[in-house]
N, C-alpha and C positions, 0 to 999 in steps of 0.2 A: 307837542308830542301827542301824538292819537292812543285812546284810554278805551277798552270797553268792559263795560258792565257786566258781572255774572255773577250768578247763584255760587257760593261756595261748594265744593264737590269735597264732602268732608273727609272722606276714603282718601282722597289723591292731598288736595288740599292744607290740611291743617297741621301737619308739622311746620312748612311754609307761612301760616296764616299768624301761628302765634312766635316763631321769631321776626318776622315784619310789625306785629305788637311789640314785644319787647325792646327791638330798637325803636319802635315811632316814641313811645313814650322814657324810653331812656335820654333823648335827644331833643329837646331838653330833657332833663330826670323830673316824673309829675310822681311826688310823693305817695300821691293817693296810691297810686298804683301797685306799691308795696301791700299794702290791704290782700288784694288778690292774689299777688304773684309774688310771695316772697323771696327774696334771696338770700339763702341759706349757705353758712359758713363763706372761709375767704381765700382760700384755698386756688388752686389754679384751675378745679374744674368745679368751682362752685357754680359759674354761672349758668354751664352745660348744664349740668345736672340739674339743677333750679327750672332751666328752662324746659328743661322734659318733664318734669314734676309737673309745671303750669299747663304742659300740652294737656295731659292724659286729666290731669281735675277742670279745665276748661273743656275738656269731649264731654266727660260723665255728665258737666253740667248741662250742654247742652241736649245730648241723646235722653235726661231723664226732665226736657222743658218743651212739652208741645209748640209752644206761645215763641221760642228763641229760631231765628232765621240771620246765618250769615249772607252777606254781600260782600263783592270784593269788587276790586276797580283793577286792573291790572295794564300793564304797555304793550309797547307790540312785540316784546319778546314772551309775553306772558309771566313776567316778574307780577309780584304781589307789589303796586304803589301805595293800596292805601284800603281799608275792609271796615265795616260795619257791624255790630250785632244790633238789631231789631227786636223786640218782643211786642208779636203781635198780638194785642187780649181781646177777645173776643166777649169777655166778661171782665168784671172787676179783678183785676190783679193780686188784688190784697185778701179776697174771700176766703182762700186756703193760707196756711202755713209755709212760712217762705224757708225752704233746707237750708237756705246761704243768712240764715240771720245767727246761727252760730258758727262762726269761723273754725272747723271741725279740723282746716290743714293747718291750723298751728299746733305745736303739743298744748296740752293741757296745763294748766296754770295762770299766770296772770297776763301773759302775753294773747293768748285766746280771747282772756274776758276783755283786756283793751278792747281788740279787732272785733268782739261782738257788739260792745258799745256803739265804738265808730259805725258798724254796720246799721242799727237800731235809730241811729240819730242820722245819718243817711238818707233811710228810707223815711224818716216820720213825718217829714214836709209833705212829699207827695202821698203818701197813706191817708192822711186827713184831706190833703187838695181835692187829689185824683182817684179815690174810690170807686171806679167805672171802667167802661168799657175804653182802650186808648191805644194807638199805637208809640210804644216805648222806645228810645234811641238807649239802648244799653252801653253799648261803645262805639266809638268813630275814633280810627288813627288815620294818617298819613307818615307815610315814612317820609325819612328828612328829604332822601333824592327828589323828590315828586310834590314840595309842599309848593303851594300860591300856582296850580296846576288846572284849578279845578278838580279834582280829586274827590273831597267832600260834597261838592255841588250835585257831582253824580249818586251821591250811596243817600244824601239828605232828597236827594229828586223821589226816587225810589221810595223812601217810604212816606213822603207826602200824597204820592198816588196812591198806595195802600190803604191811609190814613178817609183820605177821599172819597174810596172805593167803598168803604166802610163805613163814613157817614159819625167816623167819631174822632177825636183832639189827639193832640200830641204831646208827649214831657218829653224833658229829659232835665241830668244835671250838667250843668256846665263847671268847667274851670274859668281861671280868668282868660283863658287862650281860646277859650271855645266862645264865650258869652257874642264879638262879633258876627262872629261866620254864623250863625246860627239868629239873629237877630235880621243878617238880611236876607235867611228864609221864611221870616214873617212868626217868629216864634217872641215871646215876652218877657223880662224876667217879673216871675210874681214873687220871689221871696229869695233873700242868701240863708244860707244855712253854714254858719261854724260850728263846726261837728268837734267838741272835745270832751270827750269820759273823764269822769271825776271819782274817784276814789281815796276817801279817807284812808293815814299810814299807808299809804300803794308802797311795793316793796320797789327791787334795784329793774325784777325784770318788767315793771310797768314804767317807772323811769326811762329805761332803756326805749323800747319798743314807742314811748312816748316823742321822745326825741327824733325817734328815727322818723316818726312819721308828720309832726308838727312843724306848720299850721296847715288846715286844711280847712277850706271854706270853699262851700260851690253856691250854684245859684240854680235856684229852680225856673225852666223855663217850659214858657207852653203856649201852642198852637192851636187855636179855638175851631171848633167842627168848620169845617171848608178852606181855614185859614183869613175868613173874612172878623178882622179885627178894628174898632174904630173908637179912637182914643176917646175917653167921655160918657160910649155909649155901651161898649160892650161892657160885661160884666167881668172881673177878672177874678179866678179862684183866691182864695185867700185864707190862710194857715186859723 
């Protein structure tokens, strides 16, 4: 099937962009994902409603992130197959205050402090790694119709050239479903990370919110300036 590459057109775009999210990662269900886009109550239009919630706090996010650039891969009908979020730094990433390290769309309570944890223990592998200038893989789906398609090859192409163009390295986090695809873009794993918050006496709603989301473990991977890597010699970041 014939795929082509475009800039997301965020006006037209992204109601489409983030239910092709929601099913890519429903399909299998990747816990993490809960993190972000919760879904709330269980009702017959929770997931509607959930999903319009995620649209309008995944815009805000991006409209108030110079550094975030969507990509999308679409077919020849112009369906969304499969989209990208980039964050391209042009400086150290970590130099300012990051707004998404407290989880501000859960209510308030112990279900927040969970999800800020998670978020904090998330980020602190590459904070200490990658303190520099990089281009970031934030997200990569394929929805189910489209997967083993090539899909990913095209939105991971895209910001290798970026990456290039720029003369600096690449992260991102992987699951266990990504760590392949992403290994035979010339990327590395230098560290996993099992992200679990601890709190003494935690009450039913840290129990709860704990369950829903456990276990979550990713891998820190990365692509050295050009992508020229050689086992032995290059030097690999390390926690």
């Amino acid at each position: 099937m014939p795929f082509q590459f475009l800039e997301v057109d965020i006006a037209k775009d992204f109601d489409d962009l983030i239910e092709c999210q929601w099913v890519s990662y429903e399909n299998p269900l990747q816990i993490f994902f809960r993190m972000f886009c919760p879904l709330r109550g269980n009702g017959p239009l929770a997931r509607a409603e959930s999903l319009q919630e995620s649209v309008s706090l995944q815009l805000d996010w991006h409209k108030s992130d110079p550094t975030s650039h969507w990509v999308k891969v679409v077919d020849d009908n112009g369906n969304i197959a499969g989209a990208g979020l980039w964050k391209v730094c042009a400086e150290n990433p970590f130099a300012k205050p990051d707004d998404h390290s407290n989880a501000y769309w859960y209510p308030e309570g112990e279900t927040r402090e969970y999800v800020s944890q998670c978020l904090e223990q998330f980020d602190a592998p590459r904070r200490k790694m990658g303190a520099r200038p990089q281009v970031y893989l934030n997200i990569l789906f394929t929805h189910p119709d489209y997967r083993r398609q090539g899909v990913a090859d095209l939105i991971l192409a895209w910001g290798k050239q970026k990456a290039d163009e720029m003369g600096v390295e690449m992260w991102l986090d992987a699951t266990k479903y990504g760590v392949p695809v992403y290994e035979k873009h010339g990327f590395i794993v230098v560290n996993e990370n099992r992200v679990q918050p601890i709190k003494e006496d935690a009450g039913e709603a840290w129990e709860k919110i704990d369950q829903e989301l456990q276990p979550m473990t990713f891998w820190q991977m990365w692509r050295p300036i050009g992508g020229k890597y050689e086992e032995g010699k290059t030097v690999k970041p390390s926690v």
